[in-house]
C-alpha positions in Angstrom: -10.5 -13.6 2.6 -8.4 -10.2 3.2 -7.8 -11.2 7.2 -3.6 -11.1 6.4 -4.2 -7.5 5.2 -7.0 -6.0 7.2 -4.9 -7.2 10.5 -2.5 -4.9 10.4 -4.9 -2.0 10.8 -4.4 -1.6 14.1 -0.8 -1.5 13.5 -1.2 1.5 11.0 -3.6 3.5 12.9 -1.2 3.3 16.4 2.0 3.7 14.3 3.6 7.1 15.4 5.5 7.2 11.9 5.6 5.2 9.1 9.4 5.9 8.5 11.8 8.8 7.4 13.8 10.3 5.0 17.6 9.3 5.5 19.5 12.2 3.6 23.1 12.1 3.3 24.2 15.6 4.7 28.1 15.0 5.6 29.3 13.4 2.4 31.3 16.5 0.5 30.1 15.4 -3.2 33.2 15.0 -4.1 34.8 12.0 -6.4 36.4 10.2 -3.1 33.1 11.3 -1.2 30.6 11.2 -3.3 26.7 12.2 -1.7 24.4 9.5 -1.0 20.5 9.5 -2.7 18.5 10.3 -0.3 16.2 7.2 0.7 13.1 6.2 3.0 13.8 4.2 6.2 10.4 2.4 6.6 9.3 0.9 9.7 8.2 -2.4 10.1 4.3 -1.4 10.2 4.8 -1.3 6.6 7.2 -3.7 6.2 5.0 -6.2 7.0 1.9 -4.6 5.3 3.9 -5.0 2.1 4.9 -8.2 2.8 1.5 -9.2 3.7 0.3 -7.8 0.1 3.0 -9.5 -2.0 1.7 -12.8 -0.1 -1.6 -12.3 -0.9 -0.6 -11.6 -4.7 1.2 -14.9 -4.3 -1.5 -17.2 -2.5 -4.4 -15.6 -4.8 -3.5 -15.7 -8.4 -7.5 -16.1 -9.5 -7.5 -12.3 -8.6 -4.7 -11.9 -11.5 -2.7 -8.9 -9.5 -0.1 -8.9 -11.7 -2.1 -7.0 -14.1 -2.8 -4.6 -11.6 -3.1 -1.7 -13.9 -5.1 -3.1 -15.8 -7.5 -3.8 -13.3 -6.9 -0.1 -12.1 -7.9 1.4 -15.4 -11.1 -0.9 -15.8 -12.0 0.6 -12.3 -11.8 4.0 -14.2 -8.6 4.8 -12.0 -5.0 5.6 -13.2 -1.9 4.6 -11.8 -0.7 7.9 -10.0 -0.4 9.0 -6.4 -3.0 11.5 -7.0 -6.0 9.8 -8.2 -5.5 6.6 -6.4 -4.9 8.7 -2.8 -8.3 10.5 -4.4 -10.2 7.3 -5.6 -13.3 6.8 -4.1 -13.3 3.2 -3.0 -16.7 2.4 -1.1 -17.9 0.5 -4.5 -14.8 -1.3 -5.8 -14.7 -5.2 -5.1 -12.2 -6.6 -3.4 -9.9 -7.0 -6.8 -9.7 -3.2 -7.6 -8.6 -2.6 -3.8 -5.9 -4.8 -4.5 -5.2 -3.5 -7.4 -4.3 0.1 -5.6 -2.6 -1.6 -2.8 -0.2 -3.7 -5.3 -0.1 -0.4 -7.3 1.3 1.6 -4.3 3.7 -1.0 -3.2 4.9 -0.7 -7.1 4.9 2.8 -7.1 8.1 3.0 -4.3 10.0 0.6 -7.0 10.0 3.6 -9.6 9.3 7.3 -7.2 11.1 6.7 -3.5 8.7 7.9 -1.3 5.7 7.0 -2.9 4.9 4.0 -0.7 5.3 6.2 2.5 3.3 8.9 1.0 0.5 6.7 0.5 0.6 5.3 4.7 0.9 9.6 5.4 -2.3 10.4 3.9 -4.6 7.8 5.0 -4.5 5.6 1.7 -4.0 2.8 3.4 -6.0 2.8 5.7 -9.1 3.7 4.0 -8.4 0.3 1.3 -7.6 -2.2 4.1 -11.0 -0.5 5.5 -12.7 -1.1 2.7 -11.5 -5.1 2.5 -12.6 -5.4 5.5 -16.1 -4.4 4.7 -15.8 -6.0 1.3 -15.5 -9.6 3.3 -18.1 -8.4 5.6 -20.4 -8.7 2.5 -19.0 -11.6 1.4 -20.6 -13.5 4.8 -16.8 -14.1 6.1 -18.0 -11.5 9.2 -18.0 -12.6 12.3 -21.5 -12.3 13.6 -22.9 -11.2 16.8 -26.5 -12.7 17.8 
């Protein structure tokens, strides 16, 4: 079920950076040269992880995404970099992981940074870790005999 998702992992745990900070250092701040925001320059490792979640939301409406924080605050989580980098994933289904993965891909629309954050500390990671072993359980694992 999660195979578009759970393929890049080996993308994300190879990547050497997930992207960087672009900030504007020669502008003078003035009216005819004004100082740019600073900004995240991500690399395509998450690039295409957000693309590949945004499909998913798109291919799977059953699992009802765009109410991801709802789903979030059913799962007794809140919509913060704090407690969903803290939430403890090993017993949410495969709708609550979503939930956090839509929820971070959200986040960067509203905090810059906030996506990359979540790559940086192992967020990531540890959800498209735990899809993988929610559609083990769901008998979609390829097994060895």
């Amino acid at each position: 079920m999660f195979e578009s998702l759970t393929k890049h992992l080996p993308a994300i745990e190879n990547a050497e950076g997930f992207g960087n900070w672009v900030v504007d250092r020669e502008s003078k701040g003035t009216m005819n040269d004004p100082i740019k925001m600073p900004y995240v320059n991500y690399g395509t490792t998450v690039a295409d992880v957000e693309q590949a979640i945004y499909d998913f939301v798109d291919e799977h409406p059953e699992y009802e995404l765009t109410h991801y924080h709802d789903i979030l605050e059913r799962n007794g989580l809140e919509w913060s970099s704090q407690a969903m980098s803290g939430a403890d994933v090993s017993e949410l289904d495969g709708q609550a992981v979503m939930a956090l993965l839509l929820g971070a891909v959200r986040a960067e629309r509203f905090c810059d940074g906030a996506l990359l954050g979540f790559f940086e500390d192992g967020s990531m990671r540890r959800w498209l870790l735990r899809l993988k072993e929610v559609d083990g359980r769901d008998g979609n694992e390829v097994r060895y005999e």
